[in-house]
C-alpha positions as a printed Julia matrix, in Angstrom:
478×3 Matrix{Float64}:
 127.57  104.0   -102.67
 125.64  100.97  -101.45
 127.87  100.74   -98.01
 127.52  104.52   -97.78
 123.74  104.33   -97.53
 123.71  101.36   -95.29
 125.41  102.91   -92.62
 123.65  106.25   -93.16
 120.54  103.98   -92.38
 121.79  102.17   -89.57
 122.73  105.37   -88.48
 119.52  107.37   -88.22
 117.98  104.16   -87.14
 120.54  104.34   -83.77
 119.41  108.42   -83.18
 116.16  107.33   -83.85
 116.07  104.85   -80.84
 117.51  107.29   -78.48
 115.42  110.33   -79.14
 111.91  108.28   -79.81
 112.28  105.64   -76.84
 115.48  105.04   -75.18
 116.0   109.13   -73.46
 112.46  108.62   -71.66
 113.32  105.3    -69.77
 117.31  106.59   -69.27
 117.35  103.82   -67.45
 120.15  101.74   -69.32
 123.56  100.16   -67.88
 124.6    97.79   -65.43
 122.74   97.99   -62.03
 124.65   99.2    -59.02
 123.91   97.99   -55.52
 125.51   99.32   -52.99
 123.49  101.25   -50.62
 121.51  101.36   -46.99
 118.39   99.74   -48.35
 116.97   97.47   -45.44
 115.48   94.29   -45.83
 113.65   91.9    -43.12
 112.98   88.34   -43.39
 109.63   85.94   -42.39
 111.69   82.76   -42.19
 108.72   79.97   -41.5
 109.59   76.1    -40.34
 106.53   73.46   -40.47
 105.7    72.44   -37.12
 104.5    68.46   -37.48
 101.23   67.76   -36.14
  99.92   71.01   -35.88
  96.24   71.38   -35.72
  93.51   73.9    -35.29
  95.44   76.84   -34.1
  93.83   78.61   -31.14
  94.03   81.88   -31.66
  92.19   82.91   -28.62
  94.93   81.38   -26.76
  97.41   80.09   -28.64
  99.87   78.8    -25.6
  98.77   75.73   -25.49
  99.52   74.96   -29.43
 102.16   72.49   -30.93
 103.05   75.91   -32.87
 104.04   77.2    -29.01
 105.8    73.91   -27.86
 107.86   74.17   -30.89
 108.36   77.91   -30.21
 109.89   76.89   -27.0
 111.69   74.2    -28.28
 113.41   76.25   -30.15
 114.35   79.06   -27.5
 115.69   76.54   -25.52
 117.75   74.96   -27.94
 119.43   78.55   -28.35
 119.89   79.15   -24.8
 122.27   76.05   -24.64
 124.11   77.6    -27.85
 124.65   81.06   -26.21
 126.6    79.58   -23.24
 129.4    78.8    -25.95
 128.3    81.09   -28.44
 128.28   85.26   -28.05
 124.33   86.1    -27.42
 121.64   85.68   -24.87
 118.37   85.08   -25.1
 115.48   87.44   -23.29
 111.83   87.67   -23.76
 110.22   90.65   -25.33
 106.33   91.45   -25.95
 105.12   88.66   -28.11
 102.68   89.2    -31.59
  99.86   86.96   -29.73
  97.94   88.46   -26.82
  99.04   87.6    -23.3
 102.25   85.58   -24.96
 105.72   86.69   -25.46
 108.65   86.04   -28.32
 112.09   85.59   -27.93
 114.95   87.68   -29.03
 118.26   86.25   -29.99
 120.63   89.39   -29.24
 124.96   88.64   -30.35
 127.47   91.05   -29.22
 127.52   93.12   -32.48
 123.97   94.55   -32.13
 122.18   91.58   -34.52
 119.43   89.78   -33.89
 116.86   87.67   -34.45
 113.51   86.85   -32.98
 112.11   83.72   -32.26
 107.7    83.46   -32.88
 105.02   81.43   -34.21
 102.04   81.35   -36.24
  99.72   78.65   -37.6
 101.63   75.84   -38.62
 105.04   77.35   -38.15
 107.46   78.83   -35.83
 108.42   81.81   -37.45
 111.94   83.92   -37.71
 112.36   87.97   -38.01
 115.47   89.21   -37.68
 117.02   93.11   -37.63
 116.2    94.97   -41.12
 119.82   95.19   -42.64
 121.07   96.05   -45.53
 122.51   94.11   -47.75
 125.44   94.1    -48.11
 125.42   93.35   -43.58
 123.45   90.23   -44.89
 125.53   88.67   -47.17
 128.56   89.63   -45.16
 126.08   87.68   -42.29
 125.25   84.62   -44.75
 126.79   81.97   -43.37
 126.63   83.17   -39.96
 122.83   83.6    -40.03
 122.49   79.97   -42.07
 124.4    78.56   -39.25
 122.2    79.95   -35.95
 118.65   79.81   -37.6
 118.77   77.07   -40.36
 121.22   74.75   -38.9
 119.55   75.16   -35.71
 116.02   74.41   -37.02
 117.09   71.47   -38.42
 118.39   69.94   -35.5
 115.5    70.35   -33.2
 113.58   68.63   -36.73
 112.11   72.24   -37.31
 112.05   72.55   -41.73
 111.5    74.9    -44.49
 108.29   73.17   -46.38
 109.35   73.78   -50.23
 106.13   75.28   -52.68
 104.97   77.4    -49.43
 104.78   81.25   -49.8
 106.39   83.4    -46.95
 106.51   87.73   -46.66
 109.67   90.12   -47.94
 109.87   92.77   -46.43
 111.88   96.16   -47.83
 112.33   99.3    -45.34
 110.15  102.23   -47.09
 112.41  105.13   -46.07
 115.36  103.44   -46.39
 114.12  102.53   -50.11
 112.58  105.95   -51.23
 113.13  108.9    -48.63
 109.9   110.7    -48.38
 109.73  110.95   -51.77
 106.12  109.99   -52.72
 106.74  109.63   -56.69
 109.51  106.97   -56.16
 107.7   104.97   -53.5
 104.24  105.24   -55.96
 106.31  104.49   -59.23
 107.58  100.95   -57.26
 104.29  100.16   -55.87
 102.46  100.2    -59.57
 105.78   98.63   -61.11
 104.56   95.89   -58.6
 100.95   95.99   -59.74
 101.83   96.0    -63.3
 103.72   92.7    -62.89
 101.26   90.47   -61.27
 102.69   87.52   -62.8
 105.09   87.93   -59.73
 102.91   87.51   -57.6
 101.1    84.26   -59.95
 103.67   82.04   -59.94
 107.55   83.3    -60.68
 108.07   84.58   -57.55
 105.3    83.44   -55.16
 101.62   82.37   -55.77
  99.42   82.99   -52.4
  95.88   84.43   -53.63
  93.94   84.34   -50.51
  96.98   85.88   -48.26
  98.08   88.07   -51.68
  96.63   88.42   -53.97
  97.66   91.21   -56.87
  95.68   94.19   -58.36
  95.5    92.37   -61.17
  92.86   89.32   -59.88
  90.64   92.24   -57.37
  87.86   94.83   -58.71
  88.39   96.89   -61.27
  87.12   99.32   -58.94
  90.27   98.91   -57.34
  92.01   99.11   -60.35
  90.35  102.23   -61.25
  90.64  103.75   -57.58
  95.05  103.64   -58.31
  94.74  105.56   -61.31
  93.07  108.19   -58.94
  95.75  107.85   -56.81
  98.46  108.46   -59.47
  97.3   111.49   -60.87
  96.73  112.8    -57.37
 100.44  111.91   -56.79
 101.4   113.48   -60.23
  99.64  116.71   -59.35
 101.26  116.44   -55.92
  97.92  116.4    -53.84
  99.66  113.71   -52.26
 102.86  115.14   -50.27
 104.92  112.07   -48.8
 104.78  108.62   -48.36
 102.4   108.49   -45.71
 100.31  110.7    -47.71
  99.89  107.86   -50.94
 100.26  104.97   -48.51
  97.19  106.1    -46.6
  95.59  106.61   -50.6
  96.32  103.2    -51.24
  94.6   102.2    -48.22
  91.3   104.23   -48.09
  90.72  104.04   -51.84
  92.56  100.89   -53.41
  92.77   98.49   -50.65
  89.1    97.94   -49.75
  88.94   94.72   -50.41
  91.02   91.19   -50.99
  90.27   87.92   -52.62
  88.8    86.04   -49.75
  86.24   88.08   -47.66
  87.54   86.41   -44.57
  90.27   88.3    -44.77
  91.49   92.04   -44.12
  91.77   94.33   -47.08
  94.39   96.69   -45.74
  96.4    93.76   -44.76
  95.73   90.84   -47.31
  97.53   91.78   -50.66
 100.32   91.24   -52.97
 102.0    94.48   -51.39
 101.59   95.04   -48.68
 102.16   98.61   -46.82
  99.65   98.58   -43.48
 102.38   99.48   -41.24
 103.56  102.63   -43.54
  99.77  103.82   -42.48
 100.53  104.05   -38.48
 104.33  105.35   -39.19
 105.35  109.06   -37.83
 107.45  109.33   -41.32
 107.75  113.3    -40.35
 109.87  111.58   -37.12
 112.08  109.86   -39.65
 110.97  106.58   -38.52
 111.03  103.82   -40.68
 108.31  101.05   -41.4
 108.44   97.67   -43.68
 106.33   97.35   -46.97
 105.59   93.41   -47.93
 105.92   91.28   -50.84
 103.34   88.67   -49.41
 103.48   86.26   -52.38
 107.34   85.0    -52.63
 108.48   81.41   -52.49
 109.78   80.62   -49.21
 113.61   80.63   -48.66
 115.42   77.42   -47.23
 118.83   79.6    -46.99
 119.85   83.49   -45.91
 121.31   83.33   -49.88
 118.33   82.8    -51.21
 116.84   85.63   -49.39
 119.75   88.05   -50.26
 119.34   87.04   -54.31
 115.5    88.66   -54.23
 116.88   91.71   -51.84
 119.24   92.02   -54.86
 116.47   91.88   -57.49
 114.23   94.26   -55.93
 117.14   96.59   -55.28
 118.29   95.92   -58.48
 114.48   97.22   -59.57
 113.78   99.85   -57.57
 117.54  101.69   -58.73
 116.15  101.14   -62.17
 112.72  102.71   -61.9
 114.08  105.9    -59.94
 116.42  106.6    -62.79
 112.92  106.69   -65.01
 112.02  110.62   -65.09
 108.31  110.05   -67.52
 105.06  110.06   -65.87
 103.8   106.67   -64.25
 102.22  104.48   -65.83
  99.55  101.89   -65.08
  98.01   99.08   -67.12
  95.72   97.86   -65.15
  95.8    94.41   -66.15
  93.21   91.88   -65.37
  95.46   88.71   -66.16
  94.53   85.9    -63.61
  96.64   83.03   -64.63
  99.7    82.77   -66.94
 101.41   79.93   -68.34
 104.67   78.87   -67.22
 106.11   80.14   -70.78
 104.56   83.17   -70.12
 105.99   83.18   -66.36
 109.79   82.76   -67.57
 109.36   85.61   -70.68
 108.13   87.91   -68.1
 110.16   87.31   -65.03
 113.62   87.16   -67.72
 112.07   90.75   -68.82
 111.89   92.23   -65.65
 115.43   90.86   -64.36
 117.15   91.68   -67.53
 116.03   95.1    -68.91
 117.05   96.23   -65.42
 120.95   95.35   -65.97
 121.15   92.35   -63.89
 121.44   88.95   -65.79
 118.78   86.27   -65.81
 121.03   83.52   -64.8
 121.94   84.55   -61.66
 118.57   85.19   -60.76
 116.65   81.86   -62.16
 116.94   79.58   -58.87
 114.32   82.41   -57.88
 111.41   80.74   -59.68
 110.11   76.64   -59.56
 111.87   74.45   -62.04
 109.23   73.55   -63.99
 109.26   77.45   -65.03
 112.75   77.22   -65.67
 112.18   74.43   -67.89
 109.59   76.22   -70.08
 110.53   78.16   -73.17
 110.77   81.62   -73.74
 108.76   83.33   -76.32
 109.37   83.36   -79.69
 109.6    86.9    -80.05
 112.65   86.17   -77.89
 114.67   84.27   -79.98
 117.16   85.05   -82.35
 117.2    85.09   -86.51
 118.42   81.35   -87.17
 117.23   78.6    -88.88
 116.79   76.53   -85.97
 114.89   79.26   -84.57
 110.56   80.08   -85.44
 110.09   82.23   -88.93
 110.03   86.04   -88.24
 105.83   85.76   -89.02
 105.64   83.12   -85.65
 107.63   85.66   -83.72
 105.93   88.96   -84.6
 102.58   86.66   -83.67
 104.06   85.68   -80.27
 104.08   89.31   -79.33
 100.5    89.79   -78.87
 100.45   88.06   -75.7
 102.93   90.47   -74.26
 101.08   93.27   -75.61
 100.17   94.61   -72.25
 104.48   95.44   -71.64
 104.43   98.5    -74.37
 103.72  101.31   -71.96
 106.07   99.91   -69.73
 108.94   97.65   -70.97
 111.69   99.03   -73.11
 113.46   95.62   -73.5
 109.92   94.22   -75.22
 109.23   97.53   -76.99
 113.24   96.66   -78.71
 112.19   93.13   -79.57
 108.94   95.08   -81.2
 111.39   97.55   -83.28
 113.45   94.57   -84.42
 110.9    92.73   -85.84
 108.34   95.37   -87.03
 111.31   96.91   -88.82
 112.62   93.29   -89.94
 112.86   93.57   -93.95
 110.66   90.01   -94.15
 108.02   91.54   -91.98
 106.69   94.53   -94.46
 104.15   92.29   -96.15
 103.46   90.03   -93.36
  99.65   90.46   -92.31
 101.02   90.01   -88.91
 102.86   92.77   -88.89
 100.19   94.89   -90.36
  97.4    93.74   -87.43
 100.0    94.24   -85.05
 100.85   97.98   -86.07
  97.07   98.5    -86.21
  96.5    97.27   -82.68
  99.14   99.52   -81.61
  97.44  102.61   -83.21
  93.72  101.53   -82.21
  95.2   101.0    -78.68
  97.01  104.55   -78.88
  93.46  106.49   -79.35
  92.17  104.83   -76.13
  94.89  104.63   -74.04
  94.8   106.9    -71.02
  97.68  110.44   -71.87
 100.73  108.69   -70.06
 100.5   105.3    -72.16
  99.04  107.33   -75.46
 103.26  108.82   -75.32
 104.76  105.69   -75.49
 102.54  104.0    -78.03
 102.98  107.4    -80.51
 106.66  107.38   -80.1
 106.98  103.44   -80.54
 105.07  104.38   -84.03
 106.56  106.74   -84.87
 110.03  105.08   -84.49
 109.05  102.29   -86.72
 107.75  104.64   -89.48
 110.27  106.14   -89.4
 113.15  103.57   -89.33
 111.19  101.77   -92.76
 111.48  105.06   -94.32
 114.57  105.0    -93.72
 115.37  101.88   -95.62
 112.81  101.7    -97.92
 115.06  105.08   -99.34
 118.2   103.18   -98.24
 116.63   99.84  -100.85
 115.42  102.72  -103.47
 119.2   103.78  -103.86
 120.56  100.65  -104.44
 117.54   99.8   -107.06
 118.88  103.04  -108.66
 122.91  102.1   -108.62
 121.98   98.51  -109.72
 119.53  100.48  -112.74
 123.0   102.31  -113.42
 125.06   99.2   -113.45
 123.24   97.54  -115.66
 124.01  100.05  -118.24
 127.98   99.23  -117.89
 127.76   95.47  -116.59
 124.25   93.58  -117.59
 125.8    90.32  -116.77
 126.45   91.61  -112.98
 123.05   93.34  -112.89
 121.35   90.06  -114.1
 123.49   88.42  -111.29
 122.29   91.12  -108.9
 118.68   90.55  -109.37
 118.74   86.68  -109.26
 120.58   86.35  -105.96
 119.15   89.53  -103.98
 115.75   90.69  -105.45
 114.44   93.76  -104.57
 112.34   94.38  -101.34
 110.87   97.62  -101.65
 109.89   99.01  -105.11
């Protein structure tokens, strides 16, 4: 009778998961990544003794010597190798760049900018670029190195992801990435890059700002918006109108950044890059193919997510590098992919930090299940929009040890005082997350009131094994 109830309980716990909070994020499963996503690389190398760079005319810069340098240094590699060299219309006024054309159709283009010659090559996808790995090491790093050109480790560089070739026109997909972005800005503060005054997240702006994306979002929802070009040019006007240092340009200074979507014929099927302007700079193409595989890995996840988007709006300014590895292993993992591959992404001392307790397992070498449920409040923040954290809150809120815990109690409380203010979208997630965990400790305290009542009828046939009973496994709920 006892095992009968148990697995009735574990039972209705299971359909309880997948009708109160797994069927709205039907998101689970491995990750696939095969598809015609493009990607496009800002591959910087220090230029010693670079000063104050002209930018009136920057031609007679140590930035444009080493430009040159490097052109000419591929010019003698193309008379054995199978590419040529030409110029094309430069990014500086009255300058030009060079492109770096091989036989197959790739490329790669040859600028500068303050402090660094700079590398763009064709948007490919990726599985051209990891084909292309140690080809493209070979004739940009390699070659670098030997004219003493280097990548300067702890700098921040741009990522750039093809829009259409990421989301169609579809403006809900492209919106639902952009605030996944925004909701994460520990990305952008440290796991992935850190680069406030080039850019800076939502997260460290106005709340004006802040405020001005929720506008955008239930414009989107209500399909005022019809496009990309449409919510991109939203973002701009309403959102972007202002960064973190006033010298800078609003449109163009931010965490993501999607200027060139704004000047795009999309209606001409024409494609245009989006920016990650805050991610650690890459020293090899396979470095820059493991964060094309992340994002990729992100965006497949979010488009299989069919609820209304969600934004939290958070105001978080620093994290600590604890925080930084909980969050980043999050984000990889709920997605399908697998932390490990993906931890050379952030700087070791992150990897070195510990993950929070609410992350550990039920051991003894591991923190008592009141320290874990009280590690959770940091993460708070992840409810509306992390299934993987809103698990860890299931398994602990629903622990047995945790019903009398005053932990647990303030924690269920925030989660209901947060569920009458939350905006509609958020006020969903918070009700069913309650609801869940109501029910699942009905579920055993009925499970725990049956075998009170088969031990009660024991003891009238075997006191000795009732007395037994009692001593070694007292009773929970009563």
């Amino acid at each position: 009778m006892t095992n009968f109830n148990t697995a009735v309980s574990q039972l209705l716990a299971r359909l309880l998961m997948i009708c109160f909070f797994v069927l709205p994020f039907s998101a689970a499963g491995a990750v696939e990544l095969e598809s015609e996503f493009t990607y496009g690389a800002e591959y910087e190398f220090f230029v010693p003794g670079s000063q104050d760079f002209d930018v009136v005319d920057p031609r007679t810069t140590e930035e444009k010597k080493a430009q040159m340098r490097f052109v000419e240094h591929m010019r003698e590699r193309c008379l054995i190798a199978d590419c040529t060299v030409m110029e094309v219309p430069g990014k500086w006024k009255e300058d030009a760049d060079y492109k770096v054309e091989y036989s197959d159709g790739w490329w790669f283009k040859i600028s500068y900018d303050p402090s660094c010659v700079e590398i763009t090559f064709k948007p490919s996808t990726l599985k051209t670029l990891e084909q292309k790995a140690t080809f493209i090491n070979d004739q940009i790093f390699k070659n670098a190195n030997e004219i003493k050109l280097y990548v300067k480790p702890g700098e921040n560089t741009h990522f750039n992801i093809g829009a259409r070739s990421a989301f169609g026109d579809d403006p809900i997909q492209f919106l639902r990435f952009f605030v996944d972005y925004a909701n994460h800005p520990d990305l952008a503060l440290g796991s992935l890059g850190q680069d406030i005054s080039n850019g800076p997240p939502l997260s460290v702006l106005g709340i004006e700002q802040r405020s001005a994306l929720q506008e955008v979002i239930e414009k989107t929802m209500n399909k005022d918006y019809k496009g990309i070009w449409n919510v991109a040019n939203g973002i701009l006007s309403k959102v972007y109108t202002q960064t973190y240092s006033q010298d800078r340009g609003a449109k163009h200074n931010q965490a993501l950044g999607i200027k060139y979507l704004e000047k795009t014929p999309f209606y001409l099927n024409h494609d245009a890059p989006m920016e990650l302007r805050a991610v650690w700079i890459q020293s090899s193409q396979n470095e820059f193919n493991l964060i094309a595989r992340l994002i990729e890995g992100r965006i497949k996840y979010l488009k299989k997510i069919k609820t209304p988007i969600v934004y939290t709006a958070s105001d978080r300014t620093t994290f600590s590098p604890s925080e930084l590895l909980t969050r980043f292993f999050i984000y990889v993992e709920e997605v399908g992919l697998k932390y490990k591959d993906f931890k050379e992404l952030i700087p070791r001392p992150i990897q070195q930090a510990e993950l929070a307790d609410f992350m550990k397992g039920s051991n003894l070498k591991n923190p008592s299940i009141e320290k874990r449920i009280k590690s959770l409040n940091e993460y708070f923040d992840l409810i509306p929009i992390s299934p993987l954290y809103n698990k860890k809150v299931i398994e602990l809120l629903t622990h047995l040890e945790s019903y009398n815990l005053i932990a647990a109690k303030d924690f269920l409380e925030r989660i209901r005082t947060t569920s009458q203010t939350a905006g509609p979208n958020e006020v969903r997630v918070y009700q069913r997350l309650l609801t869940f965990i109501e029910k699942k400790r009905e579920a055993q305290h009925r499970a725990a009131q049956a075998v009170s009542a088969e031990s009660k009828s024991s003891l009238r046939t075997d006191p000795l094994s009732h007395f037994f009973d009692h001593l070694f496994c007292p009773r929970v709920f009563d």
